[in-house]
C-alpha positions in Angstrom: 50.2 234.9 61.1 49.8 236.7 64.1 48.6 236.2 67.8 44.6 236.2 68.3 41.9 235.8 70.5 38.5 234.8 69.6 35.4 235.0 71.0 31.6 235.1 69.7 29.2 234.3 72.4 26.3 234.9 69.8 23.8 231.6 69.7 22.6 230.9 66.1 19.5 229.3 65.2 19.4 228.6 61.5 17.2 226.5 59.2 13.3 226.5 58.6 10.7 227.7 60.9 13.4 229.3 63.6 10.6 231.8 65.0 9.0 229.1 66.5 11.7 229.6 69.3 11.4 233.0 70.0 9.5 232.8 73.1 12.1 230.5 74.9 14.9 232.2 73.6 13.6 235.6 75.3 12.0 234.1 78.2 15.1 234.1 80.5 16.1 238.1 79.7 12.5 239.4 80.8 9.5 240.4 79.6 9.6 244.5 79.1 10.6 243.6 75.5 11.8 246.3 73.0 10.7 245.3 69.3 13.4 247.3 66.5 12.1 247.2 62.9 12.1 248.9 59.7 9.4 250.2 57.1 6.9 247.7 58.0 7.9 244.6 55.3 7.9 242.3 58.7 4.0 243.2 58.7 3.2 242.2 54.7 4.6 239.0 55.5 2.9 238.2 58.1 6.3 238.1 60.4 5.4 240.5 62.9 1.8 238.5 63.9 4.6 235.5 64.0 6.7 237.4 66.7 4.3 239.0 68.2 2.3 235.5 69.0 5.6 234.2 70.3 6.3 237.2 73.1 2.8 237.4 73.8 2.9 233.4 75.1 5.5 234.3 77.5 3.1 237.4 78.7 5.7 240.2 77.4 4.6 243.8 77.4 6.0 244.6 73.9 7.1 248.6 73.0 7.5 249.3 69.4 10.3 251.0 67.8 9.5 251.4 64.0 10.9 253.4 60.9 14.6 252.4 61.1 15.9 253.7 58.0 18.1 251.7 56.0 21.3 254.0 56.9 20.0 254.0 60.6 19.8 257.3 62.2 21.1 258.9 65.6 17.4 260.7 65.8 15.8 256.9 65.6 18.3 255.5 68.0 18.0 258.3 70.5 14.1 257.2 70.4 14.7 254.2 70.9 16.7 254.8 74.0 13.7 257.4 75.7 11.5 254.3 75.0 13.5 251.5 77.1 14.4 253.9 80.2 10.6 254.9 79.7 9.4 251.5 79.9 12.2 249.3 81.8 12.6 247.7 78.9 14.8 244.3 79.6 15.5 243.4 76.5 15.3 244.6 72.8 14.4 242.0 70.0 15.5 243.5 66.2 13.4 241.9 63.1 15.1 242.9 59.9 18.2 243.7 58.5 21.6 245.2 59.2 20.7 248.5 60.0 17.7 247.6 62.0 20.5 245.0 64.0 22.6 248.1 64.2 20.1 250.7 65.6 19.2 247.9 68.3 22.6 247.8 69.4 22.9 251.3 69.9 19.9 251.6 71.8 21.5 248.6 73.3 24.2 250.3 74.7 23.0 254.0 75.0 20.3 252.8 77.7 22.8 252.4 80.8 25.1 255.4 79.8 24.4 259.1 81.1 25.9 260.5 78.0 25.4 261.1 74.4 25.3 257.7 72.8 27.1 259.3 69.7 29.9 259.3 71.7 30.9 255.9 71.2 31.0 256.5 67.3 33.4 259.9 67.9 35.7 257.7 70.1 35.1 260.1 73.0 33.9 257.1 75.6 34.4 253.3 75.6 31.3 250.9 76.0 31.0 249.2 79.2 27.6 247.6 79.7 24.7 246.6 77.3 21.1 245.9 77.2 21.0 242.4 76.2 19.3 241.8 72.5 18.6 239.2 69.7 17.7 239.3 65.7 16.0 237.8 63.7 17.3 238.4 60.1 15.5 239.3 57.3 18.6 240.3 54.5 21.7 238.0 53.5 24.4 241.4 54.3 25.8 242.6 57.0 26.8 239.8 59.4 25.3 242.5 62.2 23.5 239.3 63.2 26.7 237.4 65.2 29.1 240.2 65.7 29.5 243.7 67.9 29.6 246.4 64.9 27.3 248.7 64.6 27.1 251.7 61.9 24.9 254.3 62.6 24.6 257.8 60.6 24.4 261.5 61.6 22.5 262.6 59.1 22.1 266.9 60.9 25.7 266.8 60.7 25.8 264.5 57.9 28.5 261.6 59.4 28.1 258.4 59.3 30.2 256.4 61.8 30.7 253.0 63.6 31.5 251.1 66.9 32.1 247.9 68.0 32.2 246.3 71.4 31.8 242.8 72.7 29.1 243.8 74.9 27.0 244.2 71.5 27.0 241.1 70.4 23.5 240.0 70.4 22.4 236.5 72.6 21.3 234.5 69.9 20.0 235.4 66.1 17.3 233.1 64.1 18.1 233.0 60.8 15.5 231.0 58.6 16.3 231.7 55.0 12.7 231.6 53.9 12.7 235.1 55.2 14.7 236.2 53.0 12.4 234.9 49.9 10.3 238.6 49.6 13.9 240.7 49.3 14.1 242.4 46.2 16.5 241.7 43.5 18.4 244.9 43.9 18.6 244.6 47.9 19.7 240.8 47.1 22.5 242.0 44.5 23.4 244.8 47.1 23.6 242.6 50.2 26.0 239.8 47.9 28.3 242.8 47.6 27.9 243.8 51.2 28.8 239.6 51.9 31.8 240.2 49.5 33.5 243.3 50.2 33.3 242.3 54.2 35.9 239.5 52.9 37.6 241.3 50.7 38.5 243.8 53.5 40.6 240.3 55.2 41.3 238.8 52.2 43.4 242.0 50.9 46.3 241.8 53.9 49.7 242.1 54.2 50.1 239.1 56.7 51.5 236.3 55.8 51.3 232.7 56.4 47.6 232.7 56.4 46.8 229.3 53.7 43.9 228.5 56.2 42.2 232.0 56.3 42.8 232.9 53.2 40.7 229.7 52.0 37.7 230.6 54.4 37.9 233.5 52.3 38.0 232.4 49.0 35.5 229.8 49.9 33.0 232.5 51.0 33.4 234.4 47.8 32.9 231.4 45.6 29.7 230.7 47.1 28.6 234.1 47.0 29.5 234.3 43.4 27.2 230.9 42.9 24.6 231.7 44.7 23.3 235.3 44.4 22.5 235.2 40.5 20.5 232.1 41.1 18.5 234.1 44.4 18.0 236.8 42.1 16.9 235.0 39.4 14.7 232.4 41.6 13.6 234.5 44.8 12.4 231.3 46.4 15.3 229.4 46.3 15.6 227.9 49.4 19.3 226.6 49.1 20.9 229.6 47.1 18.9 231.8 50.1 20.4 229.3 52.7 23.9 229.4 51.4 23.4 233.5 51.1 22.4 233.9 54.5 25.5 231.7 56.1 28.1 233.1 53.8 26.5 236.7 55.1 27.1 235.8 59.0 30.3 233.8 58.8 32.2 236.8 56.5 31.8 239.4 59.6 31.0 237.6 62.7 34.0 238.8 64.6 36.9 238.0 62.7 36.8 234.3 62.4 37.5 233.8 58.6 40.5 236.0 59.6 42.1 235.5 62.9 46.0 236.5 63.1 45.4 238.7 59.6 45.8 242.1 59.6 42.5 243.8 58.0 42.3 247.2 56.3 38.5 248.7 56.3 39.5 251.7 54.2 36.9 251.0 51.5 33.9 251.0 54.0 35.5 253.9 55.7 35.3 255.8 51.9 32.0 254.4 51.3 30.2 255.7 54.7 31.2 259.3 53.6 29.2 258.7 50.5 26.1 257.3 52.4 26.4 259.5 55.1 25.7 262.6 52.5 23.7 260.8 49.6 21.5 258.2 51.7 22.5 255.6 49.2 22.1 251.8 49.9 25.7 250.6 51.6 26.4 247.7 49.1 25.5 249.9 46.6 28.4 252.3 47.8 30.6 249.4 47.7 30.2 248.0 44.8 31.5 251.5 43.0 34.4 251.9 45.3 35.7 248.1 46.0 36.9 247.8 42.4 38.4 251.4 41.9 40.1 250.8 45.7 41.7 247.6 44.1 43.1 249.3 41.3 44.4 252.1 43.5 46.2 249.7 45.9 47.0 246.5 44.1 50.6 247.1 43.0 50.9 246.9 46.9 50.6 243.3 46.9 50.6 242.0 43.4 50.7 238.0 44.7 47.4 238.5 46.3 45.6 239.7 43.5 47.0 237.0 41.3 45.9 234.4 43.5 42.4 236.0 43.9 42.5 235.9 40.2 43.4 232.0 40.2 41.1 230.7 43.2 38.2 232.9 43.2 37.7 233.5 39.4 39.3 230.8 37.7 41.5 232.7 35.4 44.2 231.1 33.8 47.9 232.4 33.9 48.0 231.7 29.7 50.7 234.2 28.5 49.8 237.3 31.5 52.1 238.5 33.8 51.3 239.1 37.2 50.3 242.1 36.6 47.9 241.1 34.1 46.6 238.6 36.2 45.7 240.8 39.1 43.9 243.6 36.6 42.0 240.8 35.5 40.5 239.8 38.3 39.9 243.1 39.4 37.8 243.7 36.2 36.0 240.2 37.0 34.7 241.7 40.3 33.3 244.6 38.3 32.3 242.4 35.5 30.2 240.1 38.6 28.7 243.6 40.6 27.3 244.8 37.2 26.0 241.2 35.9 23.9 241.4 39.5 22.5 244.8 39.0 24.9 246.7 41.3 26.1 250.0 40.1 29.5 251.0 39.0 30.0 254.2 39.1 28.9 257.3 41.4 26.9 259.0 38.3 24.7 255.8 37.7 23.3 256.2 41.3 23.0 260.3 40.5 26.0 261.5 42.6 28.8 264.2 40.8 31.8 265.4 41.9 30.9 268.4 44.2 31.0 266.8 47.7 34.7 264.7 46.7 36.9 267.6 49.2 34.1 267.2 52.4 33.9 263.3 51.8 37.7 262.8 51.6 38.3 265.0 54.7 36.1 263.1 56.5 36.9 259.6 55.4 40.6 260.5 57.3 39.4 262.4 59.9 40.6 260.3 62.5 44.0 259.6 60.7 45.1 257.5 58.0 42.7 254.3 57.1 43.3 251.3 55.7 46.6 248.7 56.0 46.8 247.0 53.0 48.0 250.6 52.2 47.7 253.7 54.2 45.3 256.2 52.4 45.5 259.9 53.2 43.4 262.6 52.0 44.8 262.6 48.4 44.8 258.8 48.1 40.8 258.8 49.1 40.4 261.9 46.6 41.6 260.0 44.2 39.9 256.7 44.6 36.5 259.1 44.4 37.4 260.9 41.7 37.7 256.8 39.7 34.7 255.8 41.7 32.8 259.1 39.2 
């Protein structure tokens, strides 16, 4: 394996009732408070009166920052910004998902720079300072909720892009899976594949000498494969919702199922082109390009795929070669996304062939992604063209 440092200062409160602790979790950043959320869910459940009793016991003079769409937008973020330097806003609370947790952090650290906050996704200027910020989670996805990513989409200049900085990592997240009871089955089946392709871009390395991270990641996608038919199935599942929500945080909170592996990202890097233009729900993306990426790249490192096979899906060597074995458990993965509800192909979420150039040229705009195997713009044409 190879050197590492870790470090995840993010405080997480899980289990039953965790809202209850808002107010003394904030207390000590202020009380000019920033509330982030999304299309107004957090208010039909009654969460918002919840969070809103909680600030207002510490006396907080609450701005609002609603409407963050799923694939959050510069326009939102750049709203959110006006408000805090409007309001001295000390800290900014997000209640929701992913891309409500990633539009926070951008406001988070747009506030105290003079620029364009965009620049940070265009590589153009490096983060130094942050707005401080916490979440409370509302979808079993991203992980947004205990690490420093955040993806945030251009959606004039139709580009979707990402940074990541320590100084984003929010103080403390509450995670009480019984908000995650009223999540609909599709956003359920699209946030297990979210869970699962954030381990499969470790998993899929070329380090080796990794036994121990390898089994956090096979033990994550186990769990995940256990647990989100039965949260479909049974919205009110308390324990397949628990176990959702903590295999969600640990896959992408910083690196620490994979620390000393090398990681490769390429399939999110195709799959942002495709939201970026077509608006289309990010596990969804994944789950029609994760399968056709493993097919493009598997020969690569046959051994890996056979031992995914083995550990994650059970499949017995019988008479296959190794070959065999790793095609197999490729086809399991799509066999699992489709038995969820998750799409398979770009046409079953209405998307054809016409924006395949623009989306490949953009996926490699900064160079070459991936390193499980280096993709150019060829390689990503042709993953899209299997992903149709």
């Amino acid at each position: 394996m190879n050197s590492f440092r870790f470090h995840n200062p993010t405080k997480l409160i899980f289990g039953r009732h965790g809202v209850e602790q808002l107010g003394a979790q904030v207390a000590p950043y202020g009380t000019s408070i920033l509330l982030v959320y999304g299309g107004g869910s957090i208010r039909k459940s009654g969460l918002y009166d919840k969070v809103m009793e909680q600030l207002k016991g510490i006396g907080a003079a609450v701005q609002e920052l609603s409407g963050v769409e799923p694939n959050p937008r510069l326009t939102t973020v750049k709203r959110g910004i006006e408000l805090c330097r409007e309001h001295n806003v000390t800290f900014i609370l997000a209640v929701g998902g992913g891309s409500v947790i990633d539009a926070a952090k951008a406001v988070a650290v747009g506030v105290p720079y003079e620029g364009d906050v965009w620049d940070f996704c265009m590589h153009r200027a490096e983060i130094q300072e942050a707005l401080p910020l916490g979440t409370i989670l509302t979808l079993s996805a991203t992980g947004s909720e205990m690490n420093g990513n955040s993806v945030i989409t251009n959606w004039e200049e139709k580009q979707k892009r990402s940074f990541g900085s320590i100084h984003a990592y929010p103080q403390f997240s509450i995670l009480d899976p019984e908000l995650t009871f009223t999540v609909p089955a599709n956003q359920t089946a699209n946030g297990a594949v979210d869970i699962m392709s954030h381990v499969f871009e470790q998993y899929f390395s070329l380090t080796t000498n990794t036994p121990l991270q390898e089994r956090f990641c096979e033990s994550i996608l186990r769990t995940v494969v256990e647990n989100a038919p039965v949260a479909i199935k049974e919205p009110q599942n308390y324990e397949a919702r628990e176990n959702l929500m903590l295999c969600g945080t640990y896959a992408l909170n910083g690196g620490m199922i994979s620390v000393g592996m090398q990681n490769d990202w390429a399939s999110h890097g195709i799959e942002h082109e495709i939201s970026a233009i077509y608006d289309i729900a990010h596990g969804a993306g994944l789950s029609i390009v994760f399968p056709n990426w493993m097919r493009y790249v598997y020969k690569e490192r046959v051994d890996r795929f056979v031992q995914y096979a083995e550990r994650v899906w059970g499949i017995e060597r019988e008479d296959r070669s190794d070959e065999d074995m790793a095609i197999a458990g490729i086809e399991a993965t799509r066999a699992f996304f489709t038995s969820i509800g998750a799409p398979a192909t770009l046409k079953d979420v209405g998307i054809g062939a016409e924006s395949l150039d623009r989306m490949a040229e953009e996926a490699v705009r900064f160079g070459p992604i991936g390193s499980f195997k280096k993709l150019d713009k060829q390689d990503v044409k042709a993953i899209l063209e299997s992903c149709l």
